[in-house]
N, C-alpha and C positions, 0 to 999 in steps of 0.2 A: 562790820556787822551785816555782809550783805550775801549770806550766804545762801539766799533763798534763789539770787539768781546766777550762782558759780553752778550751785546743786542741779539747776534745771539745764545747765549747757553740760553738765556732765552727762545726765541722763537721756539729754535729747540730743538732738541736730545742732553742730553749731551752724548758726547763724553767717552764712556768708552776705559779702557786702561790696562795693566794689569802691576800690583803693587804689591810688595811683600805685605805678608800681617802683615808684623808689620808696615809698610808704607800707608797704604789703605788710598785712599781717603774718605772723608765725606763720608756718605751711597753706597747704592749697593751692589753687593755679595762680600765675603771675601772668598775667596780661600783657602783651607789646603793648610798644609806646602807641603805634598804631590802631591799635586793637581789630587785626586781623590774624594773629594767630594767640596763643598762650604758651607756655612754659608749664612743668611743675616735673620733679620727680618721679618716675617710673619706672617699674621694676630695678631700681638701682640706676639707671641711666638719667638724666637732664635730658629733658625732650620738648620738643618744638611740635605742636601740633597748626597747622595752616586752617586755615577756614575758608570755604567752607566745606570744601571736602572734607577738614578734620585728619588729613593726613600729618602719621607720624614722622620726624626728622631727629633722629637722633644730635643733640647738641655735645653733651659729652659724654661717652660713657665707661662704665665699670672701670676699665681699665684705665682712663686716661684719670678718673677720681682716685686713683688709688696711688698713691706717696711713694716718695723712691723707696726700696729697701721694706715695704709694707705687703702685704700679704691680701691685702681687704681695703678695698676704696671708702671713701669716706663716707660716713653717717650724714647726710645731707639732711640738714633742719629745714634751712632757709639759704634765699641766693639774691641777689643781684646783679646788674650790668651797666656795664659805661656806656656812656650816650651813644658812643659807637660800636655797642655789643662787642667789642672784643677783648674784653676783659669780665671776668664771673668771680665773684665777692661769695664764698661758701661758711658758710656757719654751721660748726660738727661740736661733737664732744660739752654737748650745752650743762649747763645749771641753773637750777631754780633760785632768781632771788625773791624772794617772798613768793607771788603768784605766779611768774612767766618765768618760762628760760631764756632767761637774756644776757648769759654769760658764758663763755665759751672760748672756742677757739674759732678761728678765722683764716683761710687759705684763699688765694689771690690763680685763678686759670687765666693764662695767657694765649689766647687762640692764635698770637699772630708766631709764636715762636712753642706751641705747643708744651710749655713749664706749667708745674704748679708748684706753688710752695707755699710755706706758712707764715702769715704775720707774727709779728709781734713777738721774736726771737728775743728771747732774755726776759720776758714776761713769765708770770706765772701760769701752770697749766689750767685751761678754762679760765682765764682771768680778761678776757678782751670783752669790751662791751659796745655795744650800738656801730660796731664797724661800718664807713661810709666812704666809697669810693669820692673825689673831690670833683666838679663837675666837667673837670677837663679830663679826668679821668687818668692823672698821673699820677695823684697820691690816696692814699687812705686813710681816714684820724680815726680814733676810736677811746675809749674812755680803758681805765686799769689803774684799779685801785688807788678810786677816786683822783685819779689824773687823767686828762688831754694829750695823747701822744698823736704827732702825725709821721708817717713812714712814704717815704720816695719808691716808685717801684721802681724804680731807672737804677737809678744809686744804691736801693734797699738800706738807706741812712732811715734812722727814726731819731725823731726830736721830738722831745718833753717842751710840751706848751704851758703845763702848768707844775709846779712843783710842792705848794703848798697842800696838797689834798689830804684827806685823813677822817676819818670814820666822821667826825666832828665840823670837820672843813669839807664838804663836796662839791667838787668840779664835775661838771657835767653830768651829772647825775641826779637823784634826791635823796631825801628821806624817806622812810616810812609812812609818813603820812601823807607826802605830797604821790607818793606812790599809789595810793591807796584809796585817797579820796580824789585828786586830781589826774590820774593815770598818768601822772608825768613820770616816763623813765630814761628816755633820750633826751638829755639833757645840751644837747648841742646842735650845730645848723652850719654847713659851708655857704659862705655867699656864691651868690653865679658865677662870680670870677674865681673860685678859686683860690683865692687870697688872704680870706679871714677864716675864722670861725665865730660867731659869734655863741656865748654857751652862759648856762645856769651855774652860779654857787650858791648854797645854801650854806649858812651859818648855825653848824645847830651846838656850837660849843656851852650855849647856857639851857638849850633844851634838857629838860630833865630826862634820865633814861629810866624805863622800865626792867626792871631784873625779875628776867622768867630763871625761876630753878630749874634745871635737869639735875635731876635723882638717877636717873637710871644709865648714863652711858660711864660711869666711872663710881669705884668706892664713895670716896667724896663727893656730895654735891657739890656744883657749880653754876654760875651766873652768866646768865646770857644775858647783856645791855642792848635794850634797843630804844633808840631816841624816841621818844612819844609823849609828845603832849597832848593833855587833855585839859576840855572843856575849861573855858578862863584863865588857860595858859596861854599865852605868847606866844606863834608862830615862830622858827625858825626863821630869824632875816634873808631875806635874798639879795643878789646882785647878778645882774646882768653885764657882760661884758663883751668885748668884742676885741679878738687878739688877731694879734696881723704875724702870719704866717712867720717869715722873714724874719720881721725883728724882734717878732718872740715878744712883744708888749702888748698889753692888756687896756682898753678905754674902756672907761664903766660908765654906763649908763645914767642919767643923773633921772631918778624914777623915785618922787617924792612917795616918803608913806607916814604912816603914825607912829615917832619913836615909841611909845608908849605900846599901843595898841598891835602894832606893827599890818601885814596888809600881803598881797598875794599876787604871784603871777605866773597864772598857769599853763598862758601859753605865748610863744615867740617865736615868731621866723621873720624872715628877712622878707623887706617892703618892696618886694618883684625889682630889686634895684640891686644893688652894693653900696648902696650909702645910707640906707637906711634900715631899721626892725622896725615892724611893729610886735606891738605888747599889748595884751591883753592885763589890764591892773583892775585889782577886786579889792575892794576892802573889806576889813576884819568879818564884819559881818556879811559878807558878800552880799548884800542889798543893792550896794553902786557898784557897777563896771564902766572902766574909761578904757577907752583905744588909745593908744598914746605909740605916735612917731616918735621915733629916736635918731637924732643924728648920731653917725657911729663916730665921726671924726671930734664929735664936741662932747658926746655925753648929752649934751641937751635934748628935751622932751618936752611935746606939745600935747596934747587931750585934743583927738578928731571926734569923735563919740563917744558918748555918754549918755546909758541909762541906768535908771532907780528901779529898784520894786518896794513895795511895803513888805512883803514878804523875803524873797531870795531870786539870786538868779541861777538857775542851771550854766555851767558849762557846759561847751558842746558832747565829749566824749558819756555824760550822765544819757544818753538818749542816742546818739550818735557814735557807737565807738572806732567807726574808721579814724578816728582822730585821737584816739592815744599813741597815735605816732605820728601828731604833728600834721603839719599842712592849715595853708589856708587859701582859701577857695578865689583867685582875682579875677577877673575880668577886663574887656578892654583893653589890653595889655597891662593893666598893672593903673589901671586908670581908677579902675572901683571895685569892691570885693563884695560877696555875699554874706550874709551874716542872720542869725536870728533871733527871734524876739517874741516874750509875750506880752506884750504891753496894749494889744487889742484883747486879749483876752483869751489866744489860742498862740499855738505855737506857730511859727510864721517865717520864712524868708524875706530878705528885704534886700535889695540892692543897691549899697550905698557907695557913696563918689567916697574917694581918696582922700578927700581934705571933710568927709565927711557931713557936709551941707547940704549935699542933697540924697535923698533916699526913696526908693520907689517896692512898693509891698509886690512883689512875687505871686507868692498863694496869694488867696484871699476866700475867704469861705468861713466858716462854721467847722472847722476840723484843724485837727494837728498835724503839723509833719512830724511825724516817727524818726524818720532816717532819709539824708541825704543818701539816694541810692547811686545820681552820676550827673553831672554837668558839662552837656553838649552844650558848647559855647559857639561853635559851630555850625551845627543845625537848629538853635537857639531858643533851646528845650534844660531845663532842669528836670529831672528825675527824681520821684521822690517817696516814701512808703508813708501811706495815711490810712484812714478807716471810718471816712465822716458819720455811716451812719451804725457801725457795730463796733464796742471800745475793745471784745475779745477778737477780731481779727485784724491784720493788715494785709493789703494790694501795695500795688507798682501805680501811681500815677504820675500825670508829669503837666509841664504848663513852660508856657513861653518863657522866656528869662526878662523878657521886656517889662511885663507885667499885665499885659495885656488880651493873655486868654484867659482859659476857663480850666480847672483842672480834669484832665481826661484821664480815664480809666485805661491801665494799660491789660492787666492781668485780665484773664479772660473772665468773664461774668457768670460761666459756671461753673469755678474751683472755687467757691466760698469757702475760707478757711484763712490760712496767714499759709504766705509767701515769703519768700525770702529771695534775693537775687542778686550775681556778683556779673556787674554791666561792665561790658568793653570800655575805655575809653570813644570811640566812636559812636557807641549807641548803636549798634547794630547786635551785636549779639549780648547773651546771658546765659550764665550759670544760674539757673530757675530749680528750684527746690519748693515742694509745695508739699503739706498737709493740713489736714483736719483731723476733730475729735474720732472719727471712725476711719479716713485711709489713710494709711501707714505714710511715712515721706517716703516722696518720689522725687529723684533729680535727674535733670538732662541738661546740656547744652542747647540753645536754645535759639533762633532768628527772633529777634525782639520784635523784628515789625509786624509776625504773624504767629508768634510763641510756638512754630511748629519745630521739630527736634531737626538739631544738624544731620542729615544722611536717612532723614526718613522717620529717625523714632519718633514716638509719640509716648513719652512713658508718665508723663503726669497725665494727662486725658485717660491713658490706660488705666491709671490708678484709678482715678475718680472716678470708670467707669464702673470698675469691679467691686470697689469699695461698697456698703452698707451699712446704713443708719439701723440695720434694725442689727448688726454684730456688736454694738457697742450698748453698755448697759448707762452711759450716759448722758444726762441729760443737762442745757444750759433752761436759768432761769432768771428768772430779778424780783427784785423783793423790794417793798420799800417799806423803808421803818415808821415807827408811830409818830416821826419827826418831821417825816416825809422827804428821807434822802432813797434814793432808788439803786441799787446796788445790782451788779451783775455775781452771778455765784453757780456753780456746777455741781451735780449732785449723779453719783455711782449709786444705786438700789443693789439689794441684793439679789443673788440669783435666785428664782424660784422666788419670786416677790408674792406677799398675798397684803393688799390693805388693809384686810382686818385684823393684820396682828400687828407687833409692837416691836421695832427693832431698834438695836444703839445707835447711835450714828457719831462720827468722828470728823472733828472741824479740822481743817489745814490751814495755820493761818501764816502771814508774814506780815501786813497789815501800814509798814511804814513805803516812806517815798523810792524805796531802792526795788519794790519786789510785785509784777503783776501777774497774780496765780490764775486767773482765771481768763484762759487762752483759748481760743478754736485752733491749737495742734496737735498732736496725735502723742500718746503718753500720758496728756492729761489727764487727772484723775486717778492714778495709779500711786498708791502709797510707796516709793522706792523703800522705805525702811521695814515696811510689813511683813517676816516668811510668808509666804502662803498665800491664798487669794483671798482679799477680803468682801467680795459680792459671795464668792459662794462660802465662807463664811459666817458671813449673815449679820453684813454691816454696810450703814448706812454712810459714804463718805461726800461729805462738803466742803467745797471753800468758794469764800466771797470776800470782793474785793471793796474794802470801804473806802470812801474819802482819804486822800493824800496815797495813794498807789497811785503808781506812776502809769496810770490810763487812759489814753488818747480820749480825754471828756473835756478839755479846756483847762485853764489857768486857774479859777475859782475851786472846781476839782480837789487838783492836787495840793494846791498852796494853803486849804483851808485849815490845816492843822498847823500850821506855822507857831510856836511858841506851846502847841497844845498835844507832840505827838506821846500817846499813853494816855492820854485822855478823849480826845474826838475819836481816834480810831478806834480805839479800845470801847469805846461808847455805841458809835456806830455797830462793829462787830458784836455786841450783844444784842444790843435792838435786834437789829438781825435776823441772830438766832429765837429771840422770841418770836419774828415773823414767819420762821422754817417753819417752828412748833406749833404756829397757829393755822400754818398752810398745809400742812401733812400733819395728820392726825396719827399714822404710821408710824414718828418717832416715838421711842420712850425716854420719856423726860427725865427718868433715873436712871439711864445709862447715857451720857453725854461725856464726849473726851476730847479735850483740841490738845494738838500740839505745833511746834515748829521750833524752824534752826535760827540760830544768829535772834537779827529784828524779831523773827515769829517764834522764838523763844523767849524775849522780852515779852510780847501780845502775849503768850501763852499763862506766862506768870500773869501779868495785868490782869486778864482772864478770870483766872483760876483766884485770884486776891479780891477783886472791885467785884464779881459780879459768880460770889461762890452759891449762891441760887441757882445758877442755869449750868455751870460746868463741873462737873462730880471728877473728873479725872483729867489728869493735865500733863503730858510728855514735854520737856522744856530742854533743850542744846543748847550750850553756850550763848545765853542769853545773857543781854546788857542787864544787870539788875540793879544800878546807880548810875544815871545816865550824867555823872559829875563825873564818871571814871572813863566815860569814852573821848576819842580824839577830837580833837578842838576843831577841826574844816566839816566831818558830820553834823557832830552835836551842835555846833554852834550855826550852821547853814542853817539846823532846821528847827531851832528852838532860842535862837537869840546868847548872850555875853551873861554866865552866871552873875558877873559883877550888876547886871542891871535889872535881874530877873530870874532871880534863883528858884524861887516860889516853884515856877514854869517845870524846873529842870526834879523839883522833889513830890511834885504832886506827879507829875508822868513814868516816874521810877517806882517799878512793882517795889523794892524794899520798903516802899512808905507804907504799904497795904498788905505786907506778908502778916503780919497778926491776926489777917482777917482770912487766913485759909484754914477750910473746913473739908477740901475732899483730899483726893489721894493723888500728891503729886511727884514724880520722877523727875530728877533735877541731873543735868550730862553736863561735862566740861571737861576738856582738854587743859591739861594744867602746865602744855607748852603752846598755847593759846596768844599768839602776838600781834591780835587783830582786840579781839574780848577776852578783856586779860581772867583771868584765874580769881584775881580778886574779885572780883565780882561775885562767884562762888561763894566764896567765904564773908564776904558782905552780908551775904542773901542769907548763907549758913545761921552767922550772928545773929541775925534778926530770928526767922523760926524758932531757932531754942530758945529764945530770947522769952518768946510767947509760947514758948511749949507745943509747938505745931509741929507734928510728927510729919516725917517727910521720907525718901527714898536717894540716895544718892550714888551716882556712878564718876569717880576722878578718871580718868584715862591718861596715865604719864606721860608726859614728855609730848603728847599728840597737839598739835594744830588746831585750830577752826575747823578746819574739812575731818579731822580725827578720822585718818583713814590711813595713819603712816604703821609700820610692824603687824608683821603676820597673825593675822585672825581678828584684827581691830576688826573690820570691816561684816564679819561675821559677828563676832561678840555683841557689837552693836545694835545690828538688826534682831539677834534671837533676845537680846534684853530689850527693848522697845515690845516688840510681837508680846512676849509674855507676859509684862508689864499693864498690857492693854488686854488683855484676853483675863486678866486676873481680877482685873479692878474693871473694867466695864465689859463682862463676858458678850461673844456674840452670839447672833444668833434670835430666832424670831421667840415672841412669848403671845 
């Protein structure tokens, strides 16, 4: 359901970050282990660029990527290297599983005898996943179809680690939902020596499956099964185990949970040792998370840390996504690890001992950390992106790892706006990306200790120089309700404004903990699905970001909706808008339209149902319209166990309040939708005719949540939205 922020990384800049580089995200530059030069792709060669001259070094090119007997070097997605860079781990020919291409094919470059060849011989084509050189850098394991194989490069022998895998049984991999809500997709981990793996099965033989119809690729329909539970269903069981190379056996972790209830573990790597994991263990309701050692020779496990929340706890990767691939952050040699918390009341690093006894706070302040940007363990500085006193921007700051400074400002004082930054390991340099609501993004490489550009540029200062608040017809504001919650919200005027007259204006919502719309970056404000311009036009466009948006304001903030979302937010977001309407007299109260995708298509309905007074027209995307039919790790993080608290789950679902619609609503779903199933539609459907509330609907076969797949979707879409709105709340000044 979180399509509010798939859609904004489409639209904008993705967000770099900095990432060990056995961990790298898909594409972009790869870092030395050193971080004195980088890696990435260029013009078809692997290139080594040095710092800080920034000179190019051809590593391998065109022709040495190109296969015996081939015509065309490989399509390079992604790469790695063995500790002793003489081996390159290539990822080509990829596929989509759900969200990312993490499926593919895999080829092994040999610098010392100048070979390349391909893994995973007798595999299916594109079928290799999470490939991972071992850390002595003689074999490779990788996951295929739903099994653990490792392959010798010496001997070029491959051996099946696991045999039992199957759509139902997953080895090293997940499901859909653990995919989904927990961004777990690398399912496995080689110890430092080389000798094990330790990796994820999911059990999901009693999970029930959802069956999406395809209509349209054959005569006959046909059924797509995808495992997915929802809300007050039983997670898929896990096991953790840890297999030893050699003798090809399997020790499972012995990681108590709720037979009943069952319980969650979404992340594990090995304890800086080869004799131990740790594990991250959550329960059902993810309120409590325990640390828990593992010995791998016994199975046995101990609880080092343990905290509660009354509401929920965030995983790292919900705020932090260098971490959907794993990693955790040690110290000391493997003496104590970093970790975070809101249990003061803000988000927070803490440096905790090993055995978990002692712990010492990092930050400290009145603010959030956003994002682990990089930890110099060495210069003995954490890095980190926060915003203490503006919740629409972030900076680069950073602070002792002791605990004993002050958080210092790294990002210079006069780019207000949000930053973004992909830091050396060494902390000396960055990839710096910077905009605001009026200059466009600008990136450079970067000297971190005086943000000036490698070789001279200056191209972000150049930006901001050139840049002009008076080219942008937007404006940031805050509002605070008759309740007295104070809301930040952005508002586009139209061109050729006059105050004395009376224009529509159009809410953007998304409203829940996964989506914060109201950002100082450059794009903001811009209807993506609008043809044409909507300021000149002659439309008024807003969005505001209420309670439980995931906005660097503290713990109270976001958590306040817990058990209530569809209701506080939904409430909030009105208020609201009656404070727009009382603060611009400009608007016209009979032309009012929100819309939104995924979450802000639920808010949309809620809207347009609870509070048909204030909103006359209502655009709605695949929207949750029975939040009993969403999956069980969202729904239940953020609203509690239907079995204890149904009430919660049917007063926050627009179908309880569709009898109560009175303006003119457009209803969109993909009805190959395997995030917000299709039902839902038809739930929603029920209920209107139900009460005779005339309505507008668009099915879109066979498409997705993003509903962008087959030629002219993508058009079709936007010219029915545009018209839709131009019809029922025309623009335009009165």
């Amino acid at each position: 359901m979180h399509i509010n922020q798939r859609l904004m990384k489409i639209i904008l800049l993705l967000a770099v970050v900095c990432i060990p580089a056995f961990m790298k995200a898909q594409g972009g530059i790869h870092w030395a282990k050193d971080g004195s030069s980088y890696f990435e792709v260029n013009e078809g060669d692997l290139v080594q660029f040095v710092l800080p001259q920034n000179t190019r070094n051809v590593v391998l090119t065109k022709t040495q990527l190109t296969p015996a007997g081939q015509d065309r070097p490989l399509a390079v997605r992604d790469f790695s290297f063995t500790a002793d860079d003489k081996k390159i781990l290539l990822f080509t020919n990829t596929r989509k599983v759900w969200r990312l291409h993490t499926r593919g094919d895999y080829w092994v470059f040999d610098r010392n005898t100048n070979t390349l060849r391909q893994l995973g011989k007798g595999r299916p084509v594109s079928s290799l996943m999470f490939a991972k050189f071992s850390p002595d850098g003689q074999k490779v394991a990788y996951v295929s179809e739903y099994n653990i194989y490792v392959e010798d490069l010496a001997s070029r022998t491959i051996k099946q680690l696991t045999t039992d895998g199957s759509r139902k049984l997953i080895n090293g991999t997940f499901d859909w939902v653990y995919e989904e809500e927990f961004f777990c997709r690398d399912g496995f981990r080689w110890s430092p020596d080389s000798k094990q793996i330790a990796y994820w099965q999911i059990d999901a033989k009693n999970t029930k499956d959802y069956l999406m119809i395809n209509n349209t690729d054959s005569i006959y329909p046909f059924a797509i099964p995808v495992e997915y539970p929802v809300a007050g269903e039983a997670p898929s069981p896990f096991k953790i185990g840890v297999i030893d190379i050699a003798a090809g056996k399997t020790q499972w972790m012995n990681i108590p949970t709720d037979p009943l209830l069952q319980s969650y573990v979404p992340r594990m790597e090995w304890a800086a040792n080869n004799t131990e994991l740790i594990v991250q263990h959550l329960n059902r309701k993810q309120n409590e998370s325990n640390l828990l050692l593992c010995d791998v020779k016994s199975g046995a496990s101990q609880s080092i840390y343990t905290e509660k929340d009354s509401a929920w706890i965030d995983i790292l990767p919900l705020w932090d996504d260098d971490y959907i691939w794993g990693g955790w952050d040690w110290l000391n040699g493997g003496k104590e690890f970093i970790w975070p918390s809101e249990k003061d009341g803000w988000r927070h690093l803490y440096r905790v001992s090993r055995d978990g006894k002692k712990e010492t706070l990092i930050t400290n302040g009145n603010y959030d950390v956003m994002d682990i940007a990089c930890i110099d363990e060495k210069g003995g500085y954490v890095y980190f992106m926060a915003s203490p006193t503006n919740g629409t921007q972030k900076y680069l700051y950073r602070t002792k790892l002791d605990g004993k400074g002050k958080a210092e400002l790294v990002s210079p004082a006069n780019q207000q706006g949000t930053h973004e930054y992909n830091v050396s390991p060494n902390a000396l340099y960055a990839e710096h990306v910077f905009s605001n609501y009026y200059t466009p993004y600008a990136s450079e490489l970067i000297s971190l200790k005086d943000h000036k550009g490698i070789n001279g540029t200056n191209a972000v200062n150049d930006a901001v120089a050139k840049a002009s608040k008076e080219s942008s017809k937007l404006e940031f504001f805050k509002v605070t309700s008759s309740e007295g919650v104070e809301m930040d919200g952005w508002m586009v005027k139209p061109e050729h404004f006059d105050p004395t007259k009376k224009y529509p204006i159009v809410f953007y919502v998304y409203t829940e903990p996964w989506g914060q719309n109201v950002k100082d970056q450059y794009g903001v404000g811009r209807d993506f699905l609008y043809q044409g311009n909507m300021p000149a036009d002659g439309y008024i466009y807003v969005s505001i970001d209420n309670r439980g948006t995931p906005v660097p304001k503290g713990r109270n903030w976001r958590k306040v909706v817990y058990r209530k979302i569809g209701q506080v937010n939904i409430r909030d977001q009105a208020l609201a808008a009656k404070e727009v309407f009382k603060n611009y007299p400009f608007v016209d109260t009979s032309r009012v339209a929100v819309w939104g995708w995924s979450g802000g298509g639920s808010a949309t309905l809620n809207l347009m149902f609870q509070y048909p007074e204030i909103y006359k027209t209502g655009i709605a995307i695949a929207a949750v319209g029975n939040q009993l039919t969403y999956d069980n790790i969202y729904q239940e993080r953020y609203m509690g166990l239907p079995q204890e608290n149904r009430e919660d789950f049917v007063k926050g679902s627009p179908i309880t309040y569709a009898k109560y619609l009175k303006g003119n609503l457009l209803y969109i779903h993909g009805t190959g939708d395997d995030n917000v199933h299709y039902s839902n539609a038809e739930m929603l459907i029920n209920e209107l005719v139900k009460y005779n509330r005339q309505f507008q609907l668009m099915s879109y076969p066979n498409r997705t949540h993003s509903i962008n797949e087959g030629q002219g979707t993508t058009q079709h879409l936007a010219t029915l939205y545009t018209r839709y709105l131009k019809e029922h709340c025309p623009p335009g000044a009165r």
